[in-house]
C-alpha positions in Angstrom: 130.8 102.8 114.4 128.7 102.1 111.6 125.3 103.5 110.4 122.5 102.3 108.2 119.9 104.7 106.5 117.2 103.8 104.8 117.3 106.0 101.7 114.9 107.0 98.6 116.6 109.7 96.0 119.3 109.9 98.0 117.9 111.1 101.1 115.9 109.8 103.8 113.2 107.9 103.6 110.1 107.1 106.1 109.2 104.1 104.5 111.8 102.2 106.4 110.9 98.2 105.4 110.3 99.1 102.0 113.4 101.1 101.2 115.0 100.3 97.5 118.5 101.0 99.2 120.5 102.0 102.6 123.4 104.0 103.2 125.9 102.6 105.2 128.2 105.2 106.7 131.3 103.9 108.6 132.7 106.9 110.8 136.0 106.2 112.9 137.6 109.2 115.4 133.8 111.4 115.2 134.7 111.4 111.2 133.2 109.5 108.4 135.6 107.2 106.8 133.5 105.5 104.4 130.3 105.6 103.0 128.3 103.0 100.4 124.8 101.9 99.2 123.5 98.6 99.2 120.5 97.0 98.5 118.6 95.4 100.6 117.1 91.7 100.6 113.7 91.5 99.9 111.6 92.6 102.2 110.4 89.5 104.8 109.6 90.0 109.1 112.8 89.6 110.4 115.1 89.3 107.3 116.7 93.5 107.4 116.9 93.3 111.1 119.4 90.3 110.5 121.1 92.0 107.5 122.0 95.2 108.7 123.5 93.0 111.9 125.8 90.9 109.7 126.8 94.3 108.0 128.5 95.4 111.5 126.0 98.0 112.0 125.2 99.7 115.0 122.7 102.8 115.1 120.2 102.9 112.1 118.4 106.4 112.0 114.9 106.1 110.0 112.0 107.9 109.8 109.7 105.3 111.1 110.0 102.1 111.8 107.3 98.9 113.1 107.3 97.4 116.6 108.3 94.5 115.8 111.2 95.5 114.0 112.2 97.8 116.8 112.2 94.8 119.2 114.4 92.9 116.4 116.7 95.7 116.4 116.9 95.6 119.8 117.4 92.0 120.4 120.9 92.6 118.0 122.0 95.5 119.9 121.5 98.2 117.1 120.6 101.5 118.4 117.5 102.8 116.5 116.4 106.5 116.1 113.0 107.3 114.6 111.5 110.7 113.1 114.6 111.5 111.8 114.0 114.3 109.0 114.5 113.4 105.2 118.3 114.4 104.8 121.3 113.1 103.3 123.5 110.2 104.8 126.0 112.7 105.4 124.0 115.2 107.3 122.1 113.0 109.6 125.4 111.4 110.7 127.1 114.4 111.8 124.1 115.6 113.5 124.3 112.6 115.3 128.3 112.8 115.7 127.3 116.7 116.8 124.4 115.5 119.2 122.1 117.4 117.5 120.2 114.9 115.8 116.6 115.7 116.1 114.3 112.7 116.9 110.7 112.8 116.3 107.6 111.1 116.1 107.7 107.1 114.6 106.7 108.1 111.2 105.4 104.1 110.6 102.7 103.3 108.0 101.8 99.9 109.3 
């Protein structure tokens, strides 16, 4: 299972289509395996939806996140959680592993 995060300063970050880098954490077994930072493409309607697919990915946990994109998401099969707090990589993936990932409100700007 792989996860993408949108981070700033290593953390978190609510501004999901704007991000300067993600966190992709690869776990295997309930464990992370592997974890790196890319950036992303520029930012264009439809262009990180189709990224993060081609990565393998399959839950993305943001803060917020735009209709549209959550339809896009969707439509690839990549489980998206929104209103995620502003933690590391690490932490919001085994609260997730642990089911106690908190989701919140869609903390979206647009």
């Amino acid at each position: 299972m792989k996860f993408a995060i949108p981070l700033a300063e290593g953390k978190l970050t609510a501004h999901f289509g704007h991000c300067q880098e993600f966190a992709l954490v690869e776990v295997e077994d309930n464990q992370i395996k592997s974890q790196e930072t890319l950036i992303p493409p520029p930012h264009e309607p439809g262009v990180l939806p189709k990224w993060l697919h081609d990565l393998g990915t399959d839950v993305i946990i943001a803060g917020g996140m735009g209709a549209r994109a959550l339809d896009l998401f969707a439509q690839n099969n990549i489980k998206v959680i929104v209103g995620a707090a502003a933690l590391t990589p690490e932490e919001l993936v085994k609260h997730y592993l642990d089911n106690k990932l908190q989701p919140g409100a869609n903390v979206c700007d647009h």
